[in-house]
N, C-alpha and C positions, 0 to 999 in steps of 0.2 A: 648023250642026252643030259648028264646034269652039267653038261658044261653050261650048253646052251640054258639052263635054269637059273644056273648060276649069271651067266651074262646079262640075261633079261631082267634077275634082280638086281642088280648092280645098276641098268641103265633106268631101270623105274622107282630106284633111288636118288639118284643123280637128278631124273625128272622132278621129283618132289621136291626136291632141296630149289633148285631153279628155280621154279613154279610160287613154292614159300616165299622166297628172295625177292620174286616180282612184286608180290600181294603184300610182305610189308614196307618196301619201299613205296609203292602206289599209299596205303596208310600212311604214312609218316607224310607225305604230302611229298616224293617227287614222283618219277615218272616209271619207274619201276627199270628205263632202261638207261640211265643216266644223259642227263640234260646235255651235258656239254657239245658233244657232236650229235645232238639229233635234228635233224630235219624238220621231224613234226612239233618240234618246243613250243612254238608260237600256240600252236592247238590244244596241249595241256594247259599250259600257263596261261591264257585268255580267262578259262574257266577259273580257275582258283583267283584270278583278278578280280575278275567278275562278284568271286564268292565275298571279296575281302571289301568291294566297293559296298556291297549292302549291309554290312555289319555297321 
């Protein structure tokens, strides 16, 4: 049993830290899962174009 308590704190550490890592790269203005080969880039970056045309 405290193996398994052990494992599941380790993986819902692991969680946080990830989770963290997304929330401030989305802050910092990228995409929290990096630009280069995503797919959906056109879809974040619209918006923040968007943002930067009305300023």
């Amino acid at each position: 049993m405290l193996v398994t308590i052990i494992t599941c704190l380790v993986l819902a550490a692991a969680l946080f830290f990830a989770v963290r890592h997304m929330v401030r790269e989305r802050k910092s203005g990228g995409c929290g899962c990096g630009c280069a080969g995503c797919p959906s880039r056109g879809m974040c970056h619209r918006i923040e174009e968007a943002l930067k045309d009305t300023k």
